[in-house]
Backbone bond lengths (Angstrom), bond angles and torsions (degrees), N, CA, C in turn:
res aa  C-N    CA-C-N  psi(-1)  N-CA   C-N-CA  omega(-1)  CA-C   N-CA-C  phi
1 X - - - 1.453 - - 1.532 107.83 -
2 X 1.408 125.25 146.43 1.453 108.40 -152.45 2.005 62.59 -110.44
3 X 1.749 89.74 158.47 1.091 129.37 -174.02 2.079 107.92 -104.49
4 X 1.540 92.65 129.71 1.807 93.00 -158.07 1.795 78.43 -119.48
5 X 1.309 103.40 139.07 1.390 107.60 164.80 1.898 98.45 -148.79
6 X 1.445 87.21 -162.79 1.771 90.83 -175.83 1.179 116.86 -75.48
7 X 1.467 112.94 -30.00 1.820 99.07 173.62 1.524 114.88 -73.79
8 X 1.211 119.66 -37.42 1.575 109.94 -164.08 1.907 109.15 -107.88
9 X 1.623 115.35 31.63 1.180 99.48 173.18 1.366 130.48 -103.99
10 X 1.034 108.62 2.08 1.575 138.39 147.02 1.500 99.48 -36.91
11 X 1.145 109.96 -88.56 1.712 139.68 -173.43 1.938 103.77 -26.10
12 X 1.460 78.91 -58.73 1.687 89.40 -165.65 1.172 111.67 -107.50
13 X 1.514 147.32 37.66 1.323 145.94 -176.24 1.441 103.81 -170.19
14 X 1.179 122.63 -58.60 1.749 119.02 -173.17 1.226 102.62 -75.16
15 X 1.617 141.43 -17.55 1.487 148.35 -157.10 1.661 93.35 -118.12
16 X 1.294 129.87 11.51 1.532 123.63 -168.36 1.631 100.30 -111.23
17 X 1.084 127.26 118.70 1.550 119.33 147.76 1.214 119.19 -72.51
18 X 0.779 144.32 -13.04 1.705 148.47 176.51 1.631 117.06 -77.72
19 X 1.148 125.36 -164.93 1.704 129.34 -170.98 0.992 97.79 -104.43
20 X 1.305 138.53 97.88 1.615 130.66 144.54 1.657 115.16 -77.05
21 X 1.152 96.76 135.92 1.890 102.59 -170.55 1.359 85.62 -118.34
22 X 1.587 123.61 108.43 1.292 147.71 -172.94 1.604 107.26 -106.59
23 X 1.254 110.53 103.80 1.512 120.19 -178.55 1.338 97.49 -109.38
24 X 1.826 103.99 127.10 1.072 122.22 177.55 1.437 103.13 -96.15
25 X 1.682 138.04 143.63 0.768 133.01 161.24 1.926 118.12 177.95
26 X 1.682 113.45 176.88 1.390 96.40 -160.58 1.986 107.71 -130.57
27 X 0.902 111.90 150.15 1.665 123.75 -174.47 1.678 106.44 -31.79
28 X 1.813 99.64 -50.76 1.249 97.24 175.07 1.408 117.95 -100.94
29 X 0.892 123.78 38.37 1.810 123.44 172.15 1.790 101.35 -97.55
30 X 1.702 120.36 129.17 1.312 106.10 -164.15 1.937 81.37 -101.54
31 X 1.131 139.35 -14.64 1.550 108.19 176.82 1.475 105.07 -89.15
32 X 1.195 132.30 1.86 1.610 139.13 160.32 2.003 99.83 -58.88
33 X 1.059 89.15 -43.99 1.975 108.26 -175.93 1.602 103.37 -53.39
34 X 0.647 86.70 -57.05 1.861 107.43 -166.32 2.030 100.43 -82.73
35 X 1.387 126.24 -45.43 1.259 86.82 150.84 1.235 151.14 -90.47
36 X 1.500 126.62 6.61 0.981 129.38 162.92 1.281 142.89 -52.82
37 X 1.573 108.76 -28.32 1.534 110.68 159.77 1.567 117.40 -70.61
38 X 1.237 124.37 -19.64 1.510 133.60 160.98 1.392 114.25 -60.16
39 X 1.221 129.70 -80.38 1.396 146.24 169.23 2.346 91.87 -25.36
40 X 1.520 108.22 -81.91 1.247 98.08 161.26 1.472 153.76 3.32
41 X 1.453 89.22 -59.17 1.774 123.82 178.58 1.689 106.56 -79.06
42 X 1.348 102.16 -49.99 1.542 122.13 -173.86 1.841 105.61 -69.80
43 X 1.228 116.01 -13.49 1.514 137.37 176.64 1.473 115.87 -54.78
44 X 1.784 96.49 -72.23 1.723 106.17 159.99 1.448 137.32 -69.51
45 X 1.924 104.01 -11.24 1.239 75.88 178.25 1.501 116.75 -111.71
46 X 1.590 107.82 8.50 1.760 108.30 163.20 1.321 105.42 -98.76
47 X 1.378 131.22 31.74 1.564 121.07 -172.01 1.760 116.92 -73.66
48 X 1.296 123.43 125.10 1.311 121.76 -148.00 1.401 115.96 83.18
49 X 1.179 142.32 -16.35 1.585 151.03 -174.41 1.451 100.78 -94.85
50 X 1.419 111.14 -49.30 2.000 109.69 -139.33 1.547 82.41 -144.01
51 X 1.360 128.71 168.59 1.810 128.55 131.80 1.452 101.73 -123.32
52 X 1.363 93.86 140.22 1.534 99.18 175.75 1.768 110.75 -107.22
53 X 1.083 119.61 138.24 1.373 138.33 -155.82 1.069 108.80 -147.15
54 X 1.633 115.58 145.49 1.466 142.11 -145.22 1.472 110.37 -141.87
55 X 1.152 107.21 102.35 2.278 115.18 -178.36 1.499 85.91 -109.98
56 X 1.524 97.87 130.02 2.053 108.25 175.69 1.858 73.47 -108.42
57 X 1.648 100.28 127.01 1.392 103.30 170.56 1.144 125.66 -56.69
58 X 1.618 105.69 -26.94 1.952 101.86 -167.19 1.341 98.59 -84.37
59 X 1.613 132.07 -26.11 1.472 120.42 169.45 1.672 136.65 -74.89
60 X 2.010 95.93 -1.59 0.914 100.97 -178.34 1.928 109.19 -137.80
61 X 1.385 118.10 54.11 1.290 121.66 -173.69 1.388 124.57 -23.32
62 X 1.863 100.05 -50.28 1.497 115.38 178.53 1.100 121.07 -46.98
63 X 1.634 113.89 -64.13 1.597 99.22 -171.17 1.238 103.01 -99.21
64 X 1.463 118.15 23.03 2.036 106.18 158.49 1.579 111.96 -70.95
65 X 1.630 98.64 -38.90 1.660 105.56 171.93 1.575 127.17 -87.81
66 X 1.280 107.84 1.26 1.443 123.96 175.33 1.703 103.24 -83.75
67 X 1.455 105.58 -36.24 1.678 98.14 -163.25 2.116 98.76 -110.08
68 X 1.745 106.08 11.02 1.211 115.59 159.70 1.369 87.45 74.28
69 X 1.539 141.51 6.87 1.897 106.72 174.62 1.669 119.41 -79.45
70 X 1.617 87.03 143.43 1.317 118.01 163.49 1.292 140.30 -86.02
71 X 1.356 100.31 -10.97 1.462 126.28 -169.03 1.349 114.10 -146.86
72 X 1.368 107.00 134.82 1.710 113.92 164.57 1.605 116.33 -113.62
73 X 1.224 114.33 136.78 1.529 130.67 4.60 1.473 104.11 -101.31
74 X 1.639 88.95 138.26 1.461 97.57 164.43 1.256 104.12 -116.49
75 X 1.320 114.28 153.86 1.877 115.76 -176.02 1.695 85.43 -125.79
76 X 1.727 96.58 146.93 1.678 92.14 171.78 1.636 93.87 -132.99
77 X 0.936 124.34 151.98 1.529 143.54 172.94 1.349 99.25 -86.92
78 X 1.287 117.96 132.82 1.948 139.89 174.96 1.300 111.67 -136.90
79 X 1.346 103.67 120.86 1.321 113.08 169.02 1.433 123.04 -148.40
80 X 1.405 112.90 122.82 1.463 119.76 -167.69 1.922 112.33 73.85
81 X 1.656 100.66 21.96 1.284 90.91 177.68 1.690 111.77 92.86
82 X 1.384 110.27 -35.74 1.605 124.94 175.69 1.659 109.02 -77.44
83 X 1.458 134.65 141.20 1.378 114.30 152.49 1.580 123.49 -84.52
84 X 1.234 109.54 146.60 1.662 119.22 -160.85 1.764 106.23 -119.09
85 X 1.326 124.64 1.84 1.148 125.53 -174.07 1.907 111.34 172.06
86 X 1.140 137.62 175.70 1.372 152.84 169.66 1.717 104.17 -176.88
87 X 1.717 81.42 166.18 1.850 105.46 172.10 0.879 98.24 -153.35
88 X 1.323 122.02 131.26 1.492 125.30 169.88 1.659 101.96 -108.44
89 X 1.655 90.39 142.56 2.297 90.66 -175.63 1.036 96.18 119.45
90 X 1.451 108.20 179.99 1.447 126.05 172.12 1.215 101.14 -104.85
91 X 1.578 111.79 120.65 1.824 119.66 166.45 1.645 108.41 -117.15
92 X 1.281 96.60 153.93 1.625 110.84 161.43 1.174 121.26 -53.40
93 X 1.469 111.44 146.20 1.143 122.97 -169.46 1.526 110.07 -56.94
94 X 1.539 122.45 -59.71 1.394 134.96 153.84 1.685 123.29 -13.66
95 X 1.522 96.29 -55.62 1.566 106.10 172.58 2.147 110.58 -57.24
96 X 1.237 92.73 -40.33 1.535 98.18 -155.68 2.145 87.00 -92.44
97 X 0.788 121.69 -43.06 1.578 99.72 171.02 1.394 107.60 -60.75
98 X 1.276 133.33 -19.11 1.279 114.34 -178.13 1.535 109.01 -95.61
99 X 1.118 107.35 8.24 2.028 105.98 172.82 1.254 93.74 -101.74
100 X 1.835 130.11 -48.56 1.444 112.17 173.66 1.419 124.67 -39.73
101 X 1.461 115.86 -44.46 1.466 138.73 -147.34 1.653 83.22 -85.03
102 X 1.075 130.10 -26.92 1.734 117.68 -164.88 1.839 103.27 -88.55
103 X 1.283 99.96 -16.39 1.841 111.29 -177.16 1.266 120.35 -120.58
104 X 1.785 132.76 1.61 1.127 145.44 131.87 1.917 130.71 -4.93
């Protein structure tokens, strides 16, 4: 899972036309724990489709307060640099292929 922090999200998210599914979240958050092997799974099977990407808030202050979260995990959907969707919480896997699948 490529790793998004404050220096390189420029690089890899505002410069992307494609779907980056940007999960915000933190070392100690335990439903951050539990979706990550989802998000993971969901890795290989939009590869070339989507990138899925990982901001740990405490390594990345800037855009925790740039994208306003209050909560971990929040995942936000990017596309073309614009955001096109989020969920904040822990959702099912089912739930979250079908927000990729709507911005594909």
């Amino acid at each position: 899972m490529l790793d998004i922090d404050d220096g390189n999200y420029a690089q890899h998210v505002e410069n992307s036309n494609g779907l980056i599914v940007l999960d915000f979240g933190a070392d100690w958050c335990p439903p951050c724990k539990k979706l990550d092997p989802i998000l993971k799974e969901l890795e290989g099977v939009y590869q070339g489709r989507a990138v899925i990407a990982h901001c740990d808030v405490a390594k990345a202050p800037g855009l925790a307060k740039r994208f306003g979260i209050m909560s971990v995990p929040t995942v936000v959907f990017m596309k073309g640099g614009e955001k096109v969707d989020h969920f904040i919480g822990l959702q099912n896997r089912d739930r979250i292929v079908e927000m990729i699948d709507k911005h594909v």
